[in-house]
C-alpha positions as CSV (number, residue, x, y, z in Angstrom):
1,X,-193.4,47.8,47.0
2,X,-193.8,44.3,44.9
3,X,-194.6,44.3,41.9
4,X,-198.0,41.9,41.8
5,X,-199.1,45.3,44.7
6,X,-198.0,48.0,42.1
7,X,-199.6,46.1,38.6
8,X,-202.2,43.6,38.3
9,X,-200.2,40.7,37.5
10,X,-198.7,38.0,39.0
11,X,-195.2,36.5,38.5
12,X,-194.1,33.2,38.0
13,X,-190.9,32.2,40.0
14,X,-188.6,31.4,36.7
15,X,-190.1,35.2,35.8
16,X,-189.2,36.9,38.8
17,X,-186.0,35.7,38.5
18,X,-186.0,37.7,35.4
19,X,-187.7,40.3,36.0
20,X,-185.9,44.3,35.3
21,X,-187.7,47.9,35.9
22,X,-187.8,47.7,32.1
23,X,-189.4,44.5,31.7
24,X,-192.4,45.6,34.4
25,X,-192.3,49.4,32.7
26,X,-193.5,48.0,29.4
27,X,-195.9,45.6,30.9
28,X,-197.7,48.9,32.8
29,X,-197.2,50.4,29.3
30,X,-199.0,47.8,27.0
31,X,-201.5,47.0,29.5
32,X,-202.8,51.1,29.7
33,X,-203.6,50.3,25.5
34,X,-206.2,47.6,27.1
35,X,-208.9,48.7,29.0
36,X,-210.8,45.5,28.5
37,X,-208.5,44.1,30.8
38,X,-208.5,46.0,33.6
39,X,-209.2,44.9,36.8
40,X,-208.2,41.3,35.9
41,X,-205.4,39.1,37.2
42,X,-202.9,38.5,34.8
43,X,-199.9,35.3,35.5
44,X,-196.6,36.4,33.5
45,X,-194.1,33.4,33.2
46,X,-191.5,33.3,30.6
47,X,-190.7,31.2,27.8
48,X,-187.3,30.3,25.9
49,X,-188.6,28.4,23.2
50,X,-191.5,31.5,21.8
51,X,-191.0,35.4,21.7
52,X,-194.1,34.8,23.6
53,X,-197.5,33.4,24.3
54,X,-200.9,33.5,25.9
55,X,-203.0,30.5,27.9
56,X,-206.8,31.7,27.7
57,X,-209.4,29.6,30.1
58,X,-212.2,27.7,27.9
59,X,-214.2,28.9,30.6
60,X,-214.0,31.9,32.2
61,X,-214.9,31.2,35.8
62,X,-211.8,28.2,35.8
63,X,-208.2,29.8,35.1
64,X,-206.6,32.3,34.9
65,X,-205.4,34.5,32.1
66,X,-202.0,33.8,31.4
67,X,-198.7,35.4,29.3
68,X,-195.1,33.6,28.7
69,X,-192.7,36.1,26.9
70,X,-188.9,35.9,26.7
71,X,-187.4,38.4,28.4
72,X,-184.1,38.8,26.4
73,X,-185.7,40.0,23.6
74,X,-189.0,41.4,24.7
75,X,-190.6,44.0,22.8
76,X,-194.0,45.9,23.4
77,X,-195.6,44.5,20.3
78,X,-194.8,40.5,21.6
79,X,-196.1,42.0,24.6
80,X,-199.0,43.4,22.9
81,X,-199.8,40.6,20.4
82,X,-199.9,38.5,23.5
83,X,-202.7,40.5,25.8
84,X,-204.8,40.5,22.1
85,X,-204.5,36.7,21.8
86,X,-206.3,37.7,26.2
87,X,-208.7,39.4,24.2
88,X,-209.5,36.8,21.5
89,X,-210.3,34.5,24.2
90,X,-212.5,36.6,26.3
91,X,-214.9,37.6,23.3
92,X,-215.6,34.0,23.7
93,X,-216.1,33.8,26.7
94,X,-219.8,33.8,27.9
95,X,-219.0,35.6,31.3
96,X,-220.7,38.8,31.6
97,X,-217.8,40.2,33.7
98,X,-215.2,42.1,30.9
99,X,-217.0,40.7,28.0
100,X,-216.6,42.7,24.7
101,X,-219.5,44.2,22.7
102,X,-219.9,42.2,19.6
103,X,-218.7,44.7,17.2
104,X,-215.8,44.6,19.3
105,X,-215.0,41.2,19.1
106,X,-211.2,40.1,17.7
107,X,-211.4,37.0,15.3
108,X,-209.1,34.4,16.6
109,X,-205.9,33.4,14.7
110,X,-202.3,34.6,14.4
111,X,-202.6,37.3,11.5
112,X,-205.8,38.8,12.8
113,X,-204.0,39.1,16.3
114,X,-201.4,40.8,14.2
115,X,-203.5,43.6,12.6
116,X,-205.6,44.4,15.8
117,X,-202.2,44.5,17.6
118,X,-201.1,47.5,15.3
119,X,-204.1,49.0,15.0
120,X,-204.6,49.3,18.7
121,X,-201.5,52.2,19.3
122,X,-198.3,53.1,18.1
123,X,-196.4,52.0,20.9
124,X,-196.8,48.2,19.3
125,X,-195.0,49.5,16.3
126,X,-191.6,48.8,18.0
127,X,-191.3,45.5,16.0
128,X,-192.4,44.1,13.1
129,X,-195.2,41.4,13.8
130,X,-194.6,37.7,13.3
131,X,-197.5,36.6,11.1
132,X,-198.6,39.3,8.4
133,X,-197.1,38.5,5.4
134,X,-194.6,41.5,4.8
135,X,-192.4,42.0,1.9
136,X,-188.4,41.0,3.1
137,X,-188.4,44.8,2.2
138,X,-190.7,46.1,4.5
139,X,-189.6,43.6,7.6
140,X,-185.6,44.7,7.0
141,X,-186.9,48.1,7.0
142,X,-189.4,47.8,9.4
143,X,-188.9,51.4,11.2
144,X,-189.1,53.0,7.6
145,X,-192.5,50.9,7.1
146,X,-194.1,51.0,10.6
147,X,-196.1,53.7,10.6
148,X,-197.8,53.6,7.0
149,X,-198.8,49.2,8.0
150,X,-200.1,50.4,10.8
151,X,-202.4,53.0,9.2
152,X,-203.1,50.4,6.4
153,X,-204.1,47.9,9.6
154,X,-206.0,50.5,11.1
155,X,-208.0,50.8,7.4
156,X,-208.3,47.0,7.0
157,X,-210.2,46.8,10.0
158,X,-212.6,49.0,8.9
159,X,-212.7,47.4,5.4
160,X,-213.8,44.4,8.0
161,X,-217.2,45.7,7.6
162,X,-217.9,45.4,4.7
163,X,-215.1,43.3,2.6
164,X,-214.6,39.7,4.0
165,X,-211.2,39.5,2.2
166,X,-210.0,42.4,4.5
167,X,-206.4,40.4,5.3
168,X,-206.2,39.4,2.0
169,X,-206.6,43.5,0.9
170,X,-204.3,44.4,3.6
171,X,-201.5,42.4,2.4
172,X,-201.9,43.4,-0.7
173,X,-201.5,47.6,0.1
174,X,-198.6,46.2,2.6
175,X,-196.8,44.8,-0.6
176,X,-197.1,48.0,-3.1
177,X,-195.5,50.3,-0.2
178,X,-192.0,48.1,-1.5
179,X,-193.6,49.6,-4.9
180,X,-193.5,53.6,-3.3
181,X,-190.3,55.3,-2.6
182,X,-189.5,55.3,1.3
183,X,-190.3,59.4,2.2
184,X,-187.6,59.7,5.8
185,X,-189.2,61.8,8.1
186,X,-186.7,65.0,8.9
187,X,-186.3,63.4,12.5
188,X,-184.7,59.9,11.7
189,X,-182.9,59.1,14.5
190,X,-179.7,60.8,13.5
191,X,-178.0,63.1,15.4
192,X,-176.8,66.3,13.3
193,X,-173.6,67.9,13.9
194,X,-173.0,71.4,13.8
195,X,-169.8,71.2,11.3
């Protein structure tokens, strides 16, 4: 079975070239965290020069919705921050087809992608993100931080609401985390051996 049959996208040729079972498993896996694009057509090429990026139509009856990523070093939250910057672009869009309710709307620009990125499931914890400003602390350690940014992101949005300084307030909590000691989980990845 192809892939553009199994998944709603379509590959480019440089992409297909590319493409690896892991590569289309965490595109099925990123694209189950967005509902709002379901049922749309989605073009996957590849890029060398980006960890990724996204082409969004000015109008939504013209192109298509498009994604570059760089397959060497893909992650799912490149992959996620990517099908946001889809969103971004269809909350302006003034088709009725897919179009988000306006509380649901994602402000456009880099950092805002970011936060909505995290907030939106753990799976995108799997890197840190490229534009929130994190402490050299937090982005060395980024497994150690992942979970408590992404329930501060996850707070900032609803700060949103009412506070327009939201990513200024987020930053800031980000920042005093270096300020906490680091608690380890009991599982940390390590294997234990019975000595």
């Amino acid at each position: 079975m192809s892939p553009e049959r199994e998944f709603p996208f379509v590959f480019t040729p440089p992409m297909k070239k590319q493409l690896s079972p892991r590569v289309l498993k965490m595109l099925h896996d990123a694209l189950r965290r967005f509902p709002e694009l379901e049922g749309r057509k989605i073009t996957v090429g590849c890029t060398a020069a980006h960890l990724g990026s996204a082409l969004v139509p000015l109008n939504s009856r013209a192109a298509k919705l498009t994604i570059r990523l760089k397959v060497r070093r893909l992650t799912y939250n490149t992959i996620g921050h990517e099908f946001t910057h889809l969103l971004q672009g269809l909350s302006k869009s003034h088709s009725g087809r897919g179009k988000l309710k306006h509380d649901r709307r994602i402000p456009g620009g880099e950092k805002q992608c970011d936060i909505w990125t995290l907030a939106r499931s753990s799976l995108f914890c799997d890197d840190a993100p490229t534009y929130l400003k994190l402490p050299r602390a937090v982005r060395g350690n980024w497994p150690l931080y992942a979970r408590a940014v992404r329930r501060l992101c996850i707070a900032a949005l609803e700060k949103r609401k009412s506070y327009r300084l939201y990513m200024r307030w987020l930053e800031s909590r980000i920042k005093d985390l270096t300020r906490k000691p680091v608690i380890m989980r009991k599982d940390n990845g390590q294997l234990s051996l019975p000595f």
